[in-house]
N, C-alpha and C positions, 0 to 999 in steps of 0.2 A: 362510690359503689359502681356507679356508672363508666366509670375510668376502668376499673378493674375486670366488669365485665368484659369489657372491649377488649385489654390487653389480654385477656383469658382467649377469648373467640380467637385473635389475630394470634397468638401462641399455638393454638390445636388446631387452625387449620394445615397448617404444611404435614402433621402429624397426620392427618387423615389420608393424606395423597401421598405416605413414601411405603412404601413397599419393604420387607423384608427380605432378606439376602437368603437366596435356596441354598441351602445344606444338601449336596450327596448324601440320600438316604441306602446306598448300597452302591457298592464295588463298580458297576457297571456306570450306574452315574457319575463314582469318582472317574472312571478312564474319561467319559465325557467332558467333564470339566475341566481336565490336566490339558487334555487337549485343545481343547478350547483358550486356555489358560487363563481362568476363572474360579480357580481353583483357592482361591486367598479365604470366603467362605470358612466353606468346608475345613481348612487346613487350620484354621484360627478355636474352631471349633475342638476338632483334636488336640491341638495343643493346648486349650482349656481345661479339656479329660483329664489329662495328663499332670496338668497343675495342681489341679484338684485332688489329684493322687498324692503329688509329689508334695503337695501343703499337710495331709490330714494320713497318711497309710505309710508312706516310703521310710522305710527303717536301712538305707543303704548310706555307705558313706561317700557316694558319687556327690562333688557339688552340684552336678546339672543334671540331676535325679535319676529315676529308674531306666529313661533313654539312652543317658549316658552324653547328650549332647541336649542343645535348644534351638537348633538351626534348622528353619522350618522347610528348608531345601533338602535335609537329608530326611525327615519325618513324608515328607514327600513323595521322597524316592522309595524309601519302604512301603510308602503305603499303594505307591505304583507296583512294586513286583508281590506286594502279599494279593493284592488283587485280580492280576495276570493269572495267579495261582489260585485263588478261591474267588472266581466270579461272583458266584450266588451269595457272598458273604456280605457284609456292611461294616461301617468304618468303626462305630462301637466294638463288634465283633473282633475287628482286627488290632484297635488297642488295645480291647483286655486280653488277647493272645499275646500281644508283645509284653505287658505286664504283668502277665502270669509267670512266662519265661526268664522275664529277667530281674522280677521282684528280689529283694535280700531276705533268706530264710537266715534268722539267726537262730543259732546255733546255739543251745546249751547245755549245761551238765544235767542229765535226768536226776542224779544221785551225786550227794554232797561226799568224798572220799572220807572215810573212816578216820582217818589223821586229822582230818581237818582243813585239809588244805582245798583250796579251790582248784577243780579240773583247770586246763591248759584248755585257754579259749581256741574254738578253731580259726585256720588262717580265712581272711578273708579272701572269696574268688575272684578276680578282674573279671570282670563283664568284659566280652567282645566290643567293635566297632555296632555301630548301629546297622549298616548294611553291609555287614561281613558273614 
């Protein structure tokens, strides 16, 4: 029991003394951080949102989901000029705007045709480049 204590104590101290990684809480913090180039946080963080969408909501047939990419250089980059453009915004904020926009709305028949037959599904749209 004595042994176990010890190996407990010597496990929780290093826990005590690490610090957690700052997350950009808003727009102006991410310019900060890009700049800095500290920005890995933050960006891990977003592309977890994103996962979490794209595990449990994303009805699209993109393999690399509602982004359309997984490349944390171009999630980056957007999230550089959506920011330029809405300062006062935060990086939540700026995901669910990109996943609003480019979610897949599926499409279906309100009404079963009279014959029988099933409506003619709609084509499905290509999603743009991510920072296009």
């Amino acid at each position: 029991m004595k042994y176990c204590l010890l190996a407990l104590g010597l496990l929780i101290t290093p826990l005590l003394y690490a610090s957690p990684d700052k997350i950009a809480e808003n727009c102006s913090e991410w310019i900060d951080v890009r700049k800095q180039n500290n920005h890995s946080p933050s960006l891990n963080w977003l592309q977890g949102f994103v996962a979490g969408y794209n595990e449990y909501k994303y009805a699209g047939k993109h393999p690399q989901g509602v982004l359309g990419t997984n490349k944390g250089s171009e999630v980056a980059e957007w999230m550089d000029n959506y920011c330029q453009k809405n300062i006062n915004s935060n990086p939540r904020a700026a995901i669910e705007s990109i996943i609003e926009t480019r979610q897949h709305v599926k499409k279906g028949c309100p009404v079963r045709k009279q014959s029988g037959r099933p409506c003619i599904p709609a084509k499905e749209v290509k999603q743009p480049e991510l920072n296009q």
